[in-house]
KOLMI-295479 format. One record per residue (C-alpha): x, y, z. Coordinates in steps of 0.25 Angstrom, whole numbers, plus 2048, in hexadecimal, padded with zeros to 3 digits. Last residue first. Layout:
BEGIN
<site><x>X</x><y>Y</y><z>Z</z></site>
...
END
This chain:
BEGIN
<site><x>5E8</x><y>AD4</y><z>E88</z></site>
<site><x>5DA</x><y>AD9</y><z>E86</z></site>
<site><x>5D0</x><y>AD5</y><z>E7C</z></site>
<site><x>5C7</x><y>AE1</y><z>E7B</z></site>
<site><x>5D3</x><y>AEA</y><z>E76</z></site>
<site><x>5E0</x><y>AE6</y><z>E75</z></site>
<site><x>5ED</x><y>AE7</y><z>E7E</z></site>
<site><x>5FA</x><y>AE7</y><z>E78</z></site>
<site><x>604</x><y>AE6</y><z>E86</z></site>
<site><x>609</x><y>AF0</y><z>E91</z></site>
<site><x>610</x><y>AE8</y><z>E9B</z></site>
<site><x>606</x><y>AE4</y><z>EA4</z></site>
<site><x>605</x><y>AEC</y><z>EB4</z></site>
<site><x>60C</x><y>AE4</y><z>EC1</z></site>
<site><x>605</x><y>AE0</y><z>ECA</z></site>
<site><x>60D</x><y>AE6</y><z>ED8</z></site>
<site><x>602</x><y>AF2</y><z>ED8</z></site>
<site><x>5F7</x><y>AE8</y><z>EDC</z></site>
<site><x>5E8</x><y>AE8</y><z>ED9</z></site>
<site><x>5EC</x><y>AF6</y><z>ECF</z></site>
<site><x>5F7</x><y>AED</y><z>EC8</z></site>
<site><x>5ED</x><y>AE2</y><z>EC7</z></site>
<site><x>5E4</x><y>AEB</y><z>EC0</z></site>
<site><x>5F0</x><y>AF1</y><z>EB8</z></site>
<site><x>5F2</x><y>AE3</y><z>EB3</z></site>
<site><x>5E4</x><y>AE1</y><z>EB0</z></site>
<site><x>5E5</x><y>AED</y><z>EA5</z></site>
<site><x>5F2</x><y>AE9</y><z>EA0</z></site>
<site><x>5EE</x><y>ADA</y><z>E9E</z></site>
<site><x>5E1</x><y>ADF</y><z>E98</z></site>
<site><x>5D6</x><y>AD6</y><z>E98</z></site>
<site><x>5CB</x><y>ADE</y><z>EA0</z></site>
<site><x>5D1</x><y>AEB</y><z>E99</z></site>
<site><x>5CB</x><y>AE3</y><z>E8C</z></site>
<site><x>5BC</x><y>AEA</y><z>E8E</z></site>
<site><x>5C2</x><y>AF9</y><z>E8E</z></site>
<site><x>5CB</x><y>AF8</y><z>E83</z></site>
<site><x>5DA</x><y>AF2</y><z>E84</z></site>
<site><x>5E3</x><y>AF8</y><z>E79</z></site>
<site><x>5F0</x><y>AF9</y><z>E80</z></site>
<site><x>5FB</x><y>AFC</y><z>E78</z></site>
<site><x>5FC</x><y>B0A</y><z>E7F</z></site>
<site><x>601</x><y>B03</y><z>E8C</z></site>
<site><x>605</x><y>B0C</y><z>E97</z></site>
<site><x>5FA</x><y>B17</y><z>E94</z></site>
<site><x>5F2</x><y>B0E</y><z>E8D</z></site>
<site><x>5EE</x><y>B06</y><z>E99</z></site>
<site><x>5E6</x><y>B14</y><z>EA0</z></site>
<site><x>5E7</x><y>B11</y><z>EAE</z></site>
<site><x>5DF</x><y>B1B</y><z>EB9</z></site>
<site><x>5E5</x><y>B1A</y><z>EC7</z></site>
<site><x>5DC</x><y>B1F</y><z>ED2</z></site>
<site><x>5DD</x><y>B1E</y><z>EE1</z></site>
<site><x>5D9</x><y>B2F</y><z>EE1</z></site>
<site><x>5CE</x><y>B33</y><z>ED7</z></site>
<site><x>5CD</x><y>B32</y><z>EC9</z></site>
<site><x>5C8</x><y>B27</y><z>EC0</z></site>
<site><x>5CA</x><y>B21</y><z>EB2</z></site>
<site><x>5C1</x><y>B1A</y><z>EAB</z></site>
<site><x>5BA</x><y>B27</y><z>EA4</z></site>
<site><x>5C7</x><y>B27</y><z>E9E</z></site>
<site><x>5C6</x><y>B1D</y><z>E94</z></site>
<site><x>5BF</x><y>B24</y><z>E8B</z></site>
<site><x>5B6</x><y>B1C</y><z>E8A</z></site>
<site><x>5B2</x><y>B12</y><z>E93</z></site>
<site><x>5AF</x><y>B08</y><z>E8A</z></site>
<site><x>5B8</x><y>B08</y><z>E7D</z></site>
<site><x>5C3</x><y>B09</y><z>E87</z></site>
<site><x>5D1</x><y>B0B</y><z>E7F</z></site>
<site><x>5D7</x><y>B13</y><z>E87</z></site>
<site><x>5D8</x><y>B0A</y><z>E93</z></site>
<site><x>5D5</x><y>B0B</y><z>EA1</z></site>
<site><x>5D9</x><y>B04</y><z>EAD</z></site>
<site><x>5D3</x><y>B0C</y><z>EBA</z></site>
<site><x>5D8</x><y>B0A</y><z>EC9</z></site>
<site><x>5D4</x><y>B0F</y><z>ED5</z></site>
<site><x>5D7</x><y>B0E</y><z>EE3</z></site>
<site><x>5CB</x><y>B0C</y><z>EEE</z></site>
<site><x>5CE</x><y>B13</y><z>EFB</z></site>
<site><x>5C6</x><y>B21</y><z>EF9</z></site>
<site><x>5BC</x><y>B1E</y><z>EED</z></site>
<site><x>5BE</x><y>B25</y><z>EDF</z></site>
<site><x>5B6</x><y>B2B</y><z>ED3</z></site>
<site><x>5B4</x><y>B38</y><z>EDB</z></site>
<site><x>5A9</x><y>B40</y><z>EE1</z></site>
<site><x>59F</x><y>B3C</y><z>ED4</z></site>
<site><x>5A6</x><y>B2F</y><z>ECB</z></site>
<site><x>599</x><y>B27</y><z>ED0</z></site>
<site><x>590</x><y>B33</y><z>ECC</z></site>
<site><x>596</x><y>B34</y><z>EBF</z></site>
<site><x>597</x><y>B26</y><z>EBC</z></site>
<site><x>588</x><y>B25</y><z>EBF</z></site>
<site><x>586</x><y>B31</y><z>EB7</z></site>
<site><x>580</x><y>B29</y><z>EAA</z></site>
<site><x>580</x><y>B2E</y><z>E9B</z></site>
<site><x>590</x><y>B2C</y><z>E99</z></site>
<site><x>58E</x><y>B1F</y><z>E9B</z></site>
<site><x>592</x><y>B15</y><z>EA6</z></site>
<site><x>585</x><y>B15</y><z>EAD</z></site>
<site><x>57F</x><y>B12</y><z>EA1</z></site>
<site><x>587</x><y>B06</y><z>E9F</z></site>
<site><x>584</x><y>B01</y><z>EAE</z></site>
<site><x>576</x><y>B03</y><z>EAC</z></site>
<site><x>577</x><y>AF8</y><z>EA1</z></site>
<site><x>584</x><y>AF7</y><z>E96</z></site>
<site><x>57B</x><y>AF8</y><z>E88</z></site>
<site><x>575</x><y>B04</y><z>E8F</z></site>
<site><x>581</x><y>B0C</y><z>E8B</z></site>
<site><x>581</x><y>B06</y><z>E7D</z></site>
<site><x>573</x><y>B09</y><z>E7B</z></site>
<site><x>577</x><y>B13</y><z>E6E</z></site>
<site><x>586</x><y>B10</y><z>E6B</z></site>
<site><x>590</x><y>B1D</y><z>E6E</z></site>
<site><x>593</x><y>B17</y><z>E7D</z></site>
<site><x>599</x><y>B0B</y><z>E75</z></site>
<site><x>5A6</x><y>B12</y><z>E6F</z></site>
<site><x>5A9</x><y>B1D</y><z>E75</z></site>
<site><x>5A4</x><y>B17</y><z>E82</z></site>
<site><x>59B</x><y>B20</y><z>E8A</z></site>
<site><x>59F</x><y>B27</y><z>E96</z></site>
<site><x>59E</x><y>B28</y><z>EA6</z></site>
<site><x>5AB</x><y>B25</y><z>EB1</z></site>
<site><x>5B0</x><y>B1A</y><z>EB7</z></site>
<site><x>5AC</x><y>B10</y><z>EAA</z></site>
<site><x>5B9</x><y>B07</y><z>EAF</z></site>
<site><x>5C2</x><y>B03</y><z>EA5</z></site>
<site><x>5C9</x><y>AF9</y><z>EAF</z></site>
<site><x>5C8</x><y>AFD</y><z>EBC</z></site>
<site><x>5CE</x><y>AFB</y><z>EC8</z></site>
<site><x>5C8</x><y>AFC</y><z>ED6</z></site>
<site><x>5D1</x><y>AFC</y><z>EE3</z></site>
<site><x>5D0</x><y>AFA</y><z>EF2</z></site>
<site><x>5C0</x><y>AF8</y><z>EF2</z></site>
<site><x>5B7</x><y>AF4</y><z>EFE</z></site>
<site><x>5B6</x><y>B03</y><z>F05</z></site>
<site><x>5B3</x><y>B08</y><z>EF7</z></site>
<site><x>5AA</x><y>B00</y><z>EF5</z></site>
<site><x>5A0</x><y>B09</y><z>EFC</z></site>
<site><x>593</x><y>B07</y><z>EF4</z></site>
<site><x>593</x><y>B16</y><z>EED</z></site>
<site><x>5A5</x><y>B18</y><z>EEA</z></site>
<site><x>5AA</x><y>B09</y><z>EE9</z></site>
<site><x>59F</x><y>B04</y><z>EE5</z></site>
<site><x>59B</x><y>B0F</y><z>EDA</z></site>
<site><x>5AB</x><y>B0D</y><z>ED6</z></site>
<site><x>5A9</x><y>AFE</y><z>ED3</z></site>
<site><x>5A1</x><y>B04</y><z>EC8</z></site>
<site><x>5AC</x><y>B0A</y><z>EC0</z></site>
<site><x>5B6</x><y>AFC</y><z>EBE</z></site>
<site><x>5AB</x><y>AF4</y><z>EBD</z></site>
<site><x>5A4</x><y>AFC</y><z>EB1</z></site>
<site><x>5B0</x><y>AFA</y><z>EA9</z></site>
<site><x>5BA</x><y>AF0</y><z>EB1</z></site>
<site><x>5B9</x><y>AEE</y><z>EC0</z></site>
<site><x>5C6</x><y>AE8</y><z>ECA</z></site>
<site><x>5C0</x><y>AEB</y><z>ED8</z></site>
<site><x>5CA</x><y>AE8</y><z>EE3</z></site>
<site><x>5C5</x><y>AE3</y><z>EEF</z></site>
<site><x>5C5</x><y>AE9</y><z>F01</z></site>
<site><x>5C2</x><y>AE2</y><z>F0D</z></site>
<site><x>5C5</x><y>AD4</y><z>F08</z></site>
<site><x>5C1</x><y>AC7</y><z>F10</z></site>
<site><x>5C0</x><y>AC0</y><z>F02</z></site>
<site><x>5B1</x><y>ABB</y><z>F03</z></site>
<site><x>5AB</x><y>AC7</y><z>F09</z></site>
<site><x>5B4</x><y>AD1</y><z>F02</z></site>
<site><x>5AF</x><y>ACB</y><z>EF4</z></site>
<site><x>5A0</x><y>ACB</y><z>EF9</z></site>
<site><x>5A2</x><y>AD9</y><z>EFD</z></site>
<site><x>5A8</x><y>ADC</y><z>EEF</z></site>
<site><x>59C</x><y>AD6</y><z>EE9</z></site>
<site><x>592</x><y>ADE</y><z>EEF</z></site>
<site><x>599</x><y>AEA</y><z>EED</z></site>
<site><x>59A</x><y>AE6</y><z>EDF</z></site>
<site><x>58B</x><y>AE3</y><z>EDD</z></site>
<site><x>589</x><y>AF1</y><z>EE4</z></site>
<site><x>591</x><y>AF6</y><z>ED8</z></site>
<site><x>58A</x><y>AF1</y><z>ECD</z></site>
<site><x>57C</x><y>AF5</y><z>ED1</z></site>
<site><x>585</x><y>B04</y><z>ED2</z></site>
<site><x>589</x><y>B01</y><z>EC4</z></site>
<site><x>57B</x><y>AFE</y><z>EC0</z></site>
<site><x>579</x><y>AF2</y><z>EB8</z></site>
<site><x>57F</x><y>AED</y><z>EAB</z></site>
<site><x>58F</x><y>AE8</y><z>EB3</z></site>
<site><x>58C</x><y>ADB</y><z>EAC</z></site>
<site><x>586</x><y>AD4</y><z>EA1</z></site>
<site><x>57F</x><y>AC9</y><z>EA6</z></site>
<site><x>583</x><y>AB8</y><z>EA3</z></site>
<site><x>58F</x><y>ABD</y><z>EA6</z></site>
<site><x>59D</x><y>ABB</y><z>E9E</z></site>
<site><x>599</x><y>AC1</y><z>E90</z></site>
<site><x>599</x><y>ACE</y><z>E8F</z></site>
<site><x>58D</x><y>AD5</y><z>E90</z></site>
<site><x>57F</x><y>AD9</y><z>E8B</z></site>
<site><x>576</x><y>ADF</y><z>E92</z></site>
<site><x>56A</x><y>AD5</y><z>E94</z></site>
<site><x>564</x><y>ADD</y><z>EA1</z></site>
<site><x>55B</x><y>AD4</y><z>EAC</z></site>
<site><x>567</x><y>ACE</y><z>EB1</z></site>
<site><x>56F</x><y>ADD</y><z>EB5</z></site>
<site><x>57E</x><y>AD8</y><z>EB7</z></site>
<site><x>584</x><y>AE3</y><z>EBE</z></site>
<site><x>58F</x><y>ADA</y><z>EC5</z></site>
<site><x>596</x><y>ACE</y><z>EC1</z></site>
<site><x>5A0</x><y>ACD</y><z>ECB</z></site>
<site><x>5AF</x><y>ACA</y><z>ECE</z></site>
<site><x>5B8</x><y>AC6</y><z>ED7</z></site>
<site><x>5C8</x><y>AC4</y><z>ED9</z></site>
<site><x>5D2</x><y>AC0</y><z>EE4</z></site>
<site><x>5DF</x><y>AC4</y><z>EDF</z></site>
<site><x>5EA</x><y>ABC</y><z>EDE</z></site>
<site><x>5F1</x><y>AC1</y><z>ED1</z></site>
<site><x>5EB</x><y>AB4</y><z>ECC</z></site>
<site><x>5DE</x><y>AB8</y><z>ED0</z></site>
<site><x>5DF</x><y>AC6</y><z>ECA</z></site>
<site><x>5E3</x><y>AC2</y><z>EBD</z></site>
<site><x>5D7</x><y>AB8</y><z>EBC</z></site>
<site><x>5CD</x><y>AC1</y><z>EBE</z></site>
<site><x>5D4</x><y>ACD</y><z>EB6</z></site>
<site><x>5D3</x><y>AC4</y><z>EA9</z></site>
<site><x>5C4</x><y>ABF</y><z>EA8</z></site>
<site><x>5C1</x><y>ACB</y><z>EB0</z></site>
<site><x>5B7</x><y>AD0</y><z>EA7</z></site>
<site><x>5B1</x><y>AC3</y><z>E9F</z></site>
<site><x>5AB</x><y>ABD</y><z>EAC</z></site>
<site><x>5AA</x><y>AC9</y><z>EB5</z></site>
<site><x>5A0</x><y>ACF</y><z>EAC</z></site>
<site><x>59E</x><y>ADB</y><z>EA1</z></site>
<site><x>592</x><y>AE2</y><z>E9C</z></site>
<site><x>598</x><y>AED</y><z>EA4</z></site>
<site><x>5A8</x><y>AEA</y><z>EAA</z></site>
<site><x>5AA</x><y>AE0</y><z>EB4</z></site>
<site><x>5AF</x><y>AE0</y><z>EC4</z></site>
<site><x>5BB</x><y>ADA</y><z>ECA</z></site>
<site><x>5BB</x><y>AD8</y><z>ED9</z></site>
<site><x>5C9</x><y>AD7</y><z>EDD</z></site>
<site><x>5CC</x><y>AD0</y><z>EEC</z></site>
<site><x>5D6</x><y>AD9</y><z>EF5</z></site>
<site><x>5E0</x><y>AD5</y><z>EFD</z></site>
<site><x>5E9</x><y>AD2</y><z>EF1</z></site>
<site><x>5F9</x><y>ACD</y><z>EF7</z></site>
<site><x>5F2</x><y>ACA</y><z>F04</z></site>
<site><x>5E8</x><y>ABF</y><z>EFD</z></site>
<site><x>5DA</x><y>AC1</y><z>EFA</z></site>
<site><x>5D1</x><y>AB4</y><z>EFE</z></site>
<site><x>5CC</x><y>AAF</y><z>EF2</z></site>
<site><x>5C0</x><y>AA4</y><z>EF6</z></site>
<site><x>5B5</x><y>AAC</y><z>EEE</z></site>
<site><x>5BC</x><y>AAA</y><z>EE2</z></site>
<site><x>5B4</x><y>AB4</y><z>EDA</z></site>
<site><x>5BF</x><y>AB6</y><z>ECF</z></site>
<site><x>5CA</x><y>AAC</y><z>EC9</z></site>
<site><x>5C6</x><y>AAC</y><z>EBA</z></site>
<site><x>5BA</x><y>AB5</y><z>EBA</z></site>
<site><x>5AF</x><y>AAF</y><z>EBE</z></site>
<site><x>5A4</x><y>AAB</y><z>EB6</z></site>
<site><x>597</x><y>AB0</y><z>EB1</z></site>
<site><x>597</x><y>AAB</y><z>EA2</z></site>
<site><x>5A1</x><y>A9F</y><z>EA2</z></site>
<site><x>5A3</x><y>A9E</y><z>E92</z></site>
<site><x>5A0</x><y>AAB</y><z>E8D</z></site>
<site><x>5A8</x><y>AB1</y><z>E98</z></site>
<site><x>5B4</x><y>AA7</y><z>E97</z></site>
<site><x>5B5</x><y>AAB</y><z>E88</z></site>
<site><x>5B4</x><y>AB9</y><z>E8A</z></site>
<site><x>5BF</x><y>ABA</y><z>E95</z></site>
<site><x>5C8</x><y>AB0</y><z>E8A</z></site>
<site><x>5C6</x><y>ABC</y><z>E81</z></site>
<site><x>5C8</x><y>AC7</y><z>E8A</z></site>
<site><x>5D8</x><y>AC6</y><z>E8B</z></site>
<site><x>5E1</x><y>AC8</y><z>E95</z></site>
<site><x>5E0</x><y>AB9</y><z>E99</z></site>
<site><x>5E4</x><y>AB3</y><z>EA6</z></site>
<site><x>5E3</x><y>AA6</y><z>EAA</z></site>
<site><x>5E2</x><y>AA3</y><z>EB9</z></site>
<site><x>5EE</x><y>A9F</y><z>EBF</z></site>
<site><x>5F1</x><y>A93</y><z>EC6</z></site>
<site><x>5ED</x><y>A90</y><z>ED5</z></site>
<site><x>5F8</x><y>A91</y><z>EDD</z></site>
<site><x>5FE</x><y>A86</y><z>EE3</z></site>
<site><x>5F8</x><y>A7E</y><z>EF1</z></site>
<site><x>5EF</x><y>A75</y><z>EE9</z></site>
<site><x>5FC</x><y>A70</y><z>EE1</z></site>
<site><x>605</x><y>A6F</y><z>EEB</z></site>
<site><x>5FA</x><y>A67</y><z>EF3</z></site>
<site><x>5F9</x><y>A5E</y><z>EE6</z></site>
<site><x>608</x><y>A5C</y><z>EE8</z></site>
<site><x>606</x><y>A58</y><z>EF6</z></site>
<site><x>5FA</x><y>A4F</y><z>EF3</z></site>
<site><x>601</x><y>A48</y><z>EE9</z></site>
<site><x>60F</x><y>A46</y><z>EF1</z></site>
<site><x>607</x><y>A40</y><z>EFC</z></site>
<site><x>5FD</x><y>A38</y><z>EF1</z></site>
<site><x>608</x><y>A31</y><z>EEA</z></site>
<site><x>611</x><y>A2D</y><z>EFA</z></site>
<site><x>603</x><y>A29</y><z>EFE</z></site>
<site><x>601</x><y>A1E</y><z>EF1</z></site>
<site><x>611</x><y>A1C</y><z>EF4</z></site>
<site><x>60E</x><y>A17</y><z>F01</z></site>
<site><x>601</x><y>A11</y><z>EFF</z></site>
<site><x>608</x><y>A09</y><z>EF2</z></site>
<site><x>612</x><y>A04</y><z>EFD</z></site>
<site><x>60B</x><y>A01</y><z>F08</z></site>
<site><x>602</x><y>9F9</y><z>EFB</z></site>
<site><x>60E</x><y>9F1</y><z>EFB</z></site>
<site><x>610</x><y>9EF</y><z>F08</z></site>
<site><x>603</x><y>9EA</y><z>F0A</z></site>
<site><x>604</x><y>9E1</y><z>EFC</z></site>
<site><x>610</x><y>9DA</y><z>F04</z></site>
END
């Protein structure tokens, strides 16, 4: 009598864990839920004070396999001063749920220097000579081919990293290993800030980088020389009218053939965003996306402020 019984409860124990493991298949089988996005730098500053030196949200899975729909991986690299942490705190996880596979770098970090940064990296980044910075790219965009199986990436860069990118691309042969480079406020070609390039020191402030920015240094110049584009390599700049940083915002914008220069105020005057809140700008991001892929569709045009983003 108590075997059959306990048959019974073995039955109905098996019968439990049968339904269980196939629901908790379905579950493991479903797509991962999407990572929280915020078009806002606030929650980015919070995280980068918190977890110094972290990934962004969704970036440097080194198991992401690129699928047909986006062959290529994105490599997202910062602004000067700036760091992968606090920068792409938006576009990081926008690209990973858009199924991108996304990576990102500190680069330009000089540890015997004590410039002072945003938060996110226990080093400011992006001090150091742009064309330091750019063999530290190549050597990551060979690490990132490696472990994907990708022939060619995308290079998503804002400020600085959307202009040296280009010494890569056109003096340590990126070019062969780059379908597209977008830009956000890119520093392409040589100037002052209005507004920060008038302070005594401000230019050293920002490292070699900085002064290679300025208006008082010809390595933009000689990197602009013979033409400020790469055969095979598609260009696309976001600027803003109201970049306090590369000022006046033209000196972003590039000529050459594969080049599409995007001023947001043209399609949507009520847009405010300044050079650093770009990074958090849902117009912005969504004409990155669109650049990635021309089926995303841009934002309607919204209020945008300075700084914050939105």
């Amino acid at each position: 009598m108590r075997w059959k019984k306990s048959g019974r409860l073995s039955a109905v124990v098996a019968a439990v864990a049968t339904v269980a493991l196939s629901v908790g298949g379905a579950q493991a089988s479903a797509d991962p839920a999407p990572l929280p996005v915020s078009y806002s730098s606030l929650p980015a500053l919070g995280t980068a004070v918190v977890n110094p030196d972290s990934d962004p949200p969704g970036a440097n899975d080194w198991s992401c396999r690129p699928t047909e729909a986006h062959p290529r991986p994105v490599v997202l690299t910062h602004g000067t001063l700036a760091n992968m942490t606090i920068n792409w705190a938006t576009l990081s996880p926008l690209l990973t749920n858009n199924g991108y596979c996304v990576f990102a770098l500190n680069f330009g970090q000089e540890f015997d220097a004590n410039y002072v940064g945003l938060p996110g990296a226990s080093k400011a980044g992006a001090t150091g000579s742009m064309e330091g910075s750019a063999s530290q790219l190549a050597d990551f965009v060979e690490r990132v081919k490696s472990a994907t199986g990708a022939p060619k990436v995308d290079i998503v860069g804002h400020s600085q990293g959307g202009s040296m990118p280009r010494y890569y691309l056109k003096n340590l042969g990126g070019a062969t290993s780059v379908d597209k480079l977008i830009a956000l406020a890119p520093s392409n070609h040589p100037g002052s800030s209005e507004a920060l390039g008038q302070i005594p020191g401000a230019n050293e402030a920002f490292g070699t980088a900085g002064f290679e920015q300025s208006e008082r240094s010809d390595f933009l110049n000689q990197l602009n020389a013979g033409g400020e584009t790469m055969p095979g390599v598609s260009y696309t700049v976001i600027a803003t009218r109201y970049d306090e940083i590369v000022a006046p915002y033209t000196l972003a914008f590039l000529t050459g053939p594969n080049v599409v220069n995007i001023l947001l105020q043209d399609e949507c005057p009520q847009n405010l965003s300044d050079h650093l809140s770009l990074a958090f700008d849902r117009l912005a991001l969504s004409h990155v996306l669109n650049a990635l892929d021309p089926s995303y569709p841009v934002a309607a045009c919204e209020f945008s402020p300075p700084v914050i983003g939105g």
